[in-house]
C-alpha positions in Angstrom: -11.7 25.3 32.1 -8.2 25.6 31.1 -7.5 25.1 27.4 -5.5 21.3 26.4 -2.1 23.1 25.0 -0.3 20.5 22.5 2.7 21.0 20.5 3.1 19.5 17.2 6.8 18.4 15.8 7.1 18.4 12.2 3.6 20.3 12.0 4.4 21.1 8.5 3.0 17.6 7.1 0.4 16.8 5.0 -1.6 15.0 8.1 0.0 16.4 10.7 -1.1 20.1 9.7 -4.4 18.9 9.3 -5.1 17.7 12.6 -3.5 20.7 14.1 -5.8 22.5 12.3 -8.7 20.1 13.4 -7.7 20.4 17.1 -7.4 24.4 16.9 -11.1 24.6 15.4 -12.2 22.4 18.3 -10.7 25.1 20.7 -7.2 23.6 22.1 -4.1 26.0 22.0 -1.9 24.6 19.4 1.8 25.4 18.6 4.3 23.6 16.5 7.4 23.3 15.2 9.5 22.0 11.5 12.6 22.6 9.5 10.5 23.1 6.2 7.4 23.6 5.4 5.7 24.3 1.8 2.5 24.9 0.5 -0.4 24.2 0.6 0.8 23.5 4.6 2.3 26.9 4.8 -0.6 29.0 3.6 -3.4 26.7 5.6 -1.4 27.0 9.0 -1.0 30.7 8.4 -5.1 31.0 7.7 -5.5 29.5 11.1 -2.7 31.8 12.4 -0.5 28.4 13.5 2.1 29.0 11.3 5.7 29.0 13.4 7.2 32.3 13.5 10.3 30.7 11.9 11.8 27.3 10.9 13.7 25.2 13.0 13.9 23.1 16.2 13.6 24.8 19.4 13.1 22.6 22.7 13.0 25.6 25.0 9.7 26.1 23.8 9.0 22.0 25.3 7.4 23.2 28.6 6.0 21.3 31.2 2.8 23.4 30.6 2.4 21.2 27.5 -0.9 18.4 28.2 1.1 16.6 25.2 3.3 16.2 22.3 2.2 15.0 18.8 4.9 13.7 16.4 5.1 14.0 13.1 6.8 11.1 10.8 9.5 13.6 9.2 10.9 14.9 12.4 14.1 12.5 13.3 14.4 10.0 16.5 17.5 12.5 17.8 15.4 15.7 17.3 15.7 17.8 20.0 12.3 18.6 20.5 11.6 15.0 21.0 14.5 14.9 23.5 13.4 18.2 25.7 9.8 16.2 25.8 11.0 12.7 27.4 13.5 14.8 29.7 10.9 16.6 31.3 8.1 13.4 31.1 5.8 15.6 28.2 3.3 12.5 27.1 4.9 11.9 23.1 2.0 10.5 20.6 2.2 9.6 17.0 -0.5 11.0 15.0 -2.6 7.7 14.9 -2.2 7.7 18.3 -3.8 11.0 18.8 -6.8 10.2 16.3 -7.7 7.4 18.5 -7.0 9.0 21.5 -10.1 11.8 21.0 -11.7 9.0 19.1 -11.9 6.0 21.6 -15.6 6.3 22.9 -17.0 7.2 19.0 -17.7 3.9 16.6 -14.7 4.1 14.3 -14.8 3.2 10.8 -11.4 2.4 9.2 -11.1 1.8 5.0 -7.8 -0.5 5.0 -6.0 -1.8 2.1 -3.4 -1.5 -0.6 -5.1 0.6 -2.8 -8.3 1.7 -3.1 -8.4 3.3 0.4 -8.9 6.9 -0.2 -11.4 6.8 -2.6 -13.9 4.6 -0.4 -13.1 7.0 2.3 -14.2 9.9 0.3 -17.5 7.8 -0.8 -18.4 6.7 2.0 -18.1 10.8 3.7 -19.7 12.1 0.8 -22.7 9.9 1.5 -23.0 10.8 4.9 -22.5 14.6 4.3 -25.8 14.4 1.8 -28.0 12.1 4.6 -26.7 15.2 7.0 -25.0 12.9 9.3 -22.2 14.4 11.4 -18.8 12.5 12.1 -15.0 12.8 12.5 -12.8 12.0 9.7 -9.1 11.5 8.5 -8.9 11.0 4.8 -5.6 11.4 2.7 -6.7 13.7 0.2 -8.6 16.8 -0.2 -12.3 15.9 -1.2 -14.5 18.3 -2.9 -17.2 19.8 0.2 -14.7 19.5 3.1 -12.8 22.1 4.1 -10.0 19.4 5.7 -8.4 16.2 5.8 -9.2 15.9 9.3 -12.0 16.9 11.3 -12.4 16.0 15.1 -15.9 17.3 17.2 -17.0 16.9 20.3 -20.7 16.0 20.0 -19.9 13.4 17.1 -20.5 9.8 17.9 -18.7 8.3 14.3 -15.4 8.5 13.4 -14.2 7.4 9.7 -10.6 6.9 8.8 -8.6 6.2 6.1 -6.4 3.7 7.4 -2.7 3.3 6.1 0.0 0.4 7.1 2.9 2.7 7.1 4.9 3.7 10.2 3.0 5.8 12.9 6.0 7.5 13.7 10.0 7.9 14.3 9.7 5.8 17.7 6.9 3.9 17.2 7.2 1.7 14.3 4.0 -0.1 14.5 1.7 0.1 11.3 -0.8 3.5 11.8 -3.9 1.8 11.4 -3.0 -0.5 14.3 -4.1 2.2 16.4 -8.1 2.9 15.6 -9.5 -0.8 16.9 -12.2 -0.3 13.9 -15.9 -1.3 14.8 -15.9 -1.5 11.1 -13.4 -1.9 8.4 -12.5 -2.1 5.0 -9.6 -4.3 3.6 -9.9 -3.8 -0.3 -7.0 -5.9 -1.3 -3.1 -6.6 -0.2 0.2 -5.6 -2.9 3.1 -5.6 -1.4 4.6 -1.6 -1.1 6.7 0.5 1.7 9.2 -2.1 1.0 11.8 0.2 3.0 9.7 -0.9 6.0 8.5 -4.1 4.7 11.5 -5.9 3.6 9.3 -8.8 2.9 5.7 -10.2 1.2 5.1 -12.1 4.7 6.0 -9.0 6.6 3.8 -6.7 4.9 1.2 -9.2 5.1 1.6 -9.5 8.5 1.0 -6.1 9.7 -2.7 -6.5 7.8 -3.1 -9.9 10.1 -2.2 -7.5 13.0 -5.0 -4.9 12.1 -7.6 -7.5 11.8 -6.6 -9.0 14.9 -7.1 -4.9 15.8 -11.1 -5.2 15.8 -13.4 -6.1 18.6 -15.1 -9.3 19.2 -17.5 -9.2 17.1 -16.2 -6.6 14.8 -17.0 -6.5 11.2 -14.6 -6.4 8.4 -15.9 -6.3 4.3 -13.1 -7.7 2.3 -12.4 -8.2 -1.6 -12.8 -12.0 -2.3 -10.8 -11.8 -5.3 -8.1 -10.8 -3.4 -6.3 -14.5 -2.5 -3.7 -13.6 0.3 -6.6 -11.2 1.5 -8.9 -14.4 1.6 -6.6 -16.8 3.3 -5.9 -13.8 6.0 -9.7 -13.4 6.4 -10.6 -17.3 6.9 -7.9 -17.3 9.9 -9.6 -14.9 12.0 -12.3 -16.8 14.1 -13.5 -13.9 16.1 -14.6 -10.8 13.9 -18.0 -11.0 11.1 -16.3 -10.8 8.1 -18.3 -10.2 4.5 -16.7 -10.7 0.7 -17.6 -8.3 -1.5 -16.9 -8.3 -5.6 -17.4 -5.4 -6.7 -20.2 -3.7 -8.4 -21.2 -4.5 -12.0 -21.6 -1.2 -14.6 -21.3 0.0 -18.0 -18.9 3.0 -18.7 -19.4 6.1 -20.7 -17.7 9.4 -21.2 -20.1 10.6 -17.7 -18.7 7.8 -15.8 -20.6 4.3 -14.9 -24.2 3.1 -14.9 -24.0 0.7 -11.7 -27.4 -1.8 -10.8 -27.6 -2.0 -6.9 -30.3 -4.2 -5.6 -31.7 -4.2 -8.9 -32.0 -0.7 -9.6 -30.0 1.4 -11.9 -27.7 4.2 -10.8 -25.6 6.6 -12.0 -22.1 6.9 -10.6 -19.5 9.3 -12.1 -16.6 7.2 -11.5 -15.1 4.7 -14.2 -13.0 1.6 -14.0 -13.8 -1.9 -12.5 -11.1 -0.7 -9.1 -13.5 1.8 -8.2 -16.6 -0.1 -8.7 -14.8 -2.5 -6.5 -14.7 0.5 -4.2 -18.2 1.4 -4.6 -19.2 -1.6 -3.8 -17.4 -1.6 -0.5 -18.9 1.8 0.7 -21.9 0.8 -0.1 -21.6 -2.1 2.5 -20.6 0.0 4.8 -22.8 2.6 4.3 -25.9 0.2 4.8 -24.5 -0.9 8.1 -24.5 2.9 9.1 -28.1 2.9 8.5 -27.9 4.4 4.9 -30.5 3.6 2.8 -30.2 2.6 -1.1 -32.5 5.9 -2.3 -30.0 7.9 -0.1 -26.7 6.1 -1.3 -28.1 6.5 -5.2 -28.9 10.2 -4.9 -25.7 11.1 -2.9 -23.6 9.4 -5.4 -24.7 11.0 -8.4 -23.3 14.0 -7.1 -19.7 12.6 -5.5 -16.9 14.5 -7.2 -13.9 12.1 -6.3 -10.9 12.6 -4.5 -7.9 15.0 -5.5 -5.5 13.5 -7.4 -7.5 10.1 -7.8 -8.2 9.6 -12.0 -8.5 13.5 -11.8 -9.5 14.7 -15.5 -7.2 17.6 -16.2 -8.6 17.6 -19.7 -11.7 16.3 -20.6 -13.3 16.8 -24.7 -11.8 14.2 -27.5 -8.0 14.0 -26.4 -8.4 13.3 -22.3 -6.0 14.1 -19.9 -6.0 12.6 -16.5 -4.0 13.1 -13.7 -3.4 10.0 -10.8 -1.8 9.1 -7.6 -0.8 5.9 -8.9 2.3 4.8 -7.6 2.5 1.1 -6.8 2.2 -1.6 -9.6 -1.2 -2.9 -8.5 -2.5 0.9 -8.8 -0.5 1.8 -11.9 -2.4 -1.6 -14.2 -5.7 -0.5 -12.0 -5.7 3.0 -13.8 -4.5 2.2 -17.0 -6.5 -0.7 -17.4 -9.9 1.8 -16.4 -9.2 4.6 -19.0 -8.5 2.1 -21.4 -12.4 0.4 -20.3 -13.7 4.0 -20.6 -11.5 4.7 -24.0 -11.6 1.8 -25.4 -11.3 2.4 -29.0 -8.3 5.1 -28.4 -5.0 5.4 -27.5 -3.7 5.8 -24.5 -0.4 7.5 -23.5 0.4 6.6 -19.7 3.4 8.7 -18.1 4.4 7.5 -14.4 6.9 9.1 -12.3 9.3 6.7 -10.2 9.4 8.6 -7.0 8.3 6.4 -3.8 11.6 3.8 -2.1 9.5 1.0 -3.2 9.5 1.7 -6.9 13.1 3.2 -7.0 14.2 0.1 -5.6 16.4 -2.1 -8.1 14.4 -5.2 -6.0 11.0 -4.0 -6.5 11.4 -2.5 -10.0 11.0 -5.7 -11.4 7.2 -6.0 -10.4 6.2 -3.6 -12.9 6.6 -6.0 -15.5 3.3 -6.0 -17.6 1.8 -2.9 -15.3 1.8 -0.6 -18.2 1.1 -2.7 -21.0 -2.8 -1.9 -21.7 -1.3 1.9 -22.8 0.1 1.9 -26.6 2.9 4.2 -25.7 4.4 4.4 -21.9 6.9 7.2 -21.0 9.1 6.3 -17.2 10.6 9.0 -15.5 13.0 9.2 -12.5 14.6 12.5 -10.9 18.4 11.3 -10.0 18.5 13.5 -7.5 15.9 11.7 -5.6 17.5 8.6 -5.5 20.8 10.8 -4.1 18.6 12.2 -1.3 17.0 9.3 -0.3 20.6 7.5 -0.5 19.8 4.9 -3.6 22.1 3.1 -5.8 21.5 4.7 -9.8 19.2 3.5 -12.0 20.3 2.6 -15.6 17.6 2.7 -18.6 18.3 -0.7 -19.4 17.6 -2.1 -16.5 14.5 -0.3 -16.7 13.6 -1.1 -20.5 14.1 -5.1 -19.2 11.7 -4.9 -16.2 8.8 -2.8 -17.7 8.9 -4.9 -20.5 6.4 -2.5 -22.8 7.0 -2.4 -26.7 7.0 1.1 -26.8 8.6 3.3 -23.6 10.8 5.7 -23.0 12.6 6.2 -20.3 13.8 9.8 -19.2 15.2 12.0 -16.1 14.3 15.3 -17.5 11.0 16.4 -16.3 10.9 19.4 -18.8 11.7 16.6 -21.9 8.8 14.6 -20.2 6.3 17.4 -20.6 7.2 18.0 -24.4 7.1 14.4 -25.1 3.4 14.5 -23.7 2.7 17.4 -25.5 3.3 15.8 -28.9 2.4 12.7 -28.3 -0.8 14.1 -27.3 -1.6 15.0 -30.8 -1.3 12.0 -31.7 -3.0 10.0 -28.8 -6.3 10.6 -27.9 -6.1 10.0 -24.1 -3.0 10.5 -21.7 -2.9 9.2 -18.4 0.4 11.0 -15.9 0.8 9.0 -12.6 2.8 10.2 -9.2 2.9 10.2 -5.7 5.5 12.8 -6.4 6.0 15.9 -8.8 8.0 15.3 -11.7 10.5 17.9 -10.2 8.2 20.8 -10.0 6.0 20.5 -13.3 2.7 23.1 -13.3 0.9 19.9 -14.9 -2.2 22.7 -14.0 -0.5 25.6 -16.3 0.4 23.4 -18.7 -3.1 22.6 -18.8 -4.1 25.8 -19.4 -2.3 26.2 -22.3 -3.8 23.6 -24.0 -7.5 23.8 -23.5 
């Protein structure tokens, strides 16, 4: 039987090189194709040997040999790749697309939501790994015990996705998780974000109305009550099950959370009321997989978390962790949890302006109060990001007056950044440093090094 040859455009992404990497293992031919690509892409597609020969476009490797085409969010609606494929009638999906496409006869699980999302993933995967369950899986980070972000067999019957409302891809500008028509699903709350493709609230709360409206008669969705937009979403939908959940209730100590499920005491090593919230939801959905409650409490006691999710860099009587934290929902979330599990010290919280949303002089202002719980705050932007994504300037000011905190500082030198947290970090005994981003290059890991 003749191998499935696809070509991936822009395979240098974080998904995108995942799945190529998922669809070699399963045996199809893979090539692909980007202008850039860094590490940890560039050493992980040259382990698999799928590393292009060199960078660039080249559409007279678009041959009508091709079964399809997968493309990649970074590539540009004019690439000539892209062109070459429609001339020639080469079948074009977005990476969602795909998924679903070697997905659609598998029950699919999708975890939904603002924030929150890759975390349950990575509970609910961990849990089935322990009960020795097999099943596909797309999750957006790496997770300790799985050697990718993306895993597609054959002989699996469950699929699990982390599902995320931004763009699928150049030409199709639908929301990704619009594409996996979950059996069962997540929501775990709704804060506006991706305002550069959600100019609105109502828009960006739309596209979650159009996911729900996504699952099958009879489909079941666990959402977070305390969630009110969420809530008032939920009660419109007349045709899918739909359960509330809380969150679980816990204790916190310096090993993470004592958690009673079903009236048994567990011990989980996560901390702050967000991921008990998220805990609470895999839990749910775990159960309907058939998991039972000694099964979920052993597996848990072992789950490591996800990269880059409340990460402790340094652990001992001065902290450090390390988060993805981005939006102003997620940036409170964590500060308020290492302030529950520190809550006789100090806290230090550094967050890195990077995303559109939250270099956008509109949005800026809904930070106000998100850092508050920390005693000191430290904001830093990279100017030359807001040149390359083609953003008005940002003055401190302006900045000073929407955070509102008593005591920040506001900076665009990443090397200033990294002193300030190291002397401050004599004085405070926790520090908290959030981004989706990099702070322009730091080696947060070697500067880690230097300190324990």
């Amino acid at each position: 039987m003749k191998k499935q040859k696809i070509h991936f455009i822009a395979i240098g992404g974080s998904a995108m090189h995942n799945l190529a990497i998922a669809l070699h293992k399963k045996g199809l031919q893979i090539t692909g194709s980007d202008d850039e690509i860094f590490d940890p892409s560039r050493s992980r597609l040259e382990k698999f040997k799928l590393l292009p020969k060199e960078e660039g476009w080249h559409p007279e490797r678009i041959t009508r040999d091709l079964d399809a085409v997968i493309l990649g969010m970074h590539a540009k609606k004019d690439n000539p790749e892209l062109a070459q494929a429609k001339k020639i009638g080469i079948k074009v999906y977005s990476y969602p697309e795909y998924l679903y496409e070697q997905t659609k006869n598998k029950k699919r699980v999708a975890i939904a939501g603002s924030h929150g999302k890759t975390t349950t993933t990575a509970l609910i995967m961990h849990v089935l790994k322990y009960a020795d369950i097999k099943f596909d899986y797309m999750v957006g980070a790496s997770l300790d015990g799985f050697d990718t972000m993306v895993n597609l067999e054959e002989k699996n019957d469950l699929a699990i996705f982390e599902a995320d409302e931004y763009l699928s891809s150049p030409i199709d500008m639908r929301s990704k998780f619009l594409w996996y028509k979950p059996h069962i699903s997540v929501v775990t709350g709704i804060a506006w974000d991706h305002i550069n493709v959600f100019p609105t609230f109502d828009s960006y709360l739309n596209t979650f109305k159009q996911f729900l409206q996504t699952l099958p008669e009879r489909g079941k969705v666990f959402y977070f009550e305390k969630d009110t937009e969420l809530r008032r979403l939920i009660k419109a939908e007349q045709n899918i099950q739909t359960i509330s959940y809380s969150g679980f209730s816990g204790k916190f100590n310096s090993n993470g959370s004592t958690v009673e499920v079903n009236g048994k005491t567990i011990h989980a090593p996560i901390f702050g009321n967000h991921n008990l919230q998220n805990l609470h939801a895999a839990y749910l959905v775990l159960k309907e997989l058939g998991i039972e409650d000694e099964t979920f409490s052993a597996a848990i006691e072992s789950f490591k978390g996800a990269s880059r999710r409340l990460q402790t860099l340094i652990d001992g009587q001065n902290p450090v962790y390390f988060d993805f934290a981005h939006a102003p929902s997620k940036v409170a979330a964590t500060i308020k949890a290492i302030k529950e599990k520190h809550p006789r010290k100090k806290v230090l919280a550094c967050l890195e302006l990077h995303t559109f949303s939250s270099l956008n002089k509109a949005f800026i202002p809904h930070y106000e109060g998100s850092m508050n719980p920390a005693e000191k705050a430290i904001v830093y932007f990279n100017p030359h990001t807001l040149e390359h994504k083609g953003m008005p300037s940002l003055d401190k000011d302006f900045l000073f007056a929407a955070f509102r905190h008593k005591d920040l500082s506001i900076s665009t030198n990443s090397s200033e950044v990294l002193k300030q947290i190291e002397a401050e970090h004599k004085e405070s005994n926790v520090v908290v440093i959030m981004t989706s981003g990099s702070f322009d290059g730091v080696d947060f890991k070697e500067w880690v090094s230097t300190r324990q």
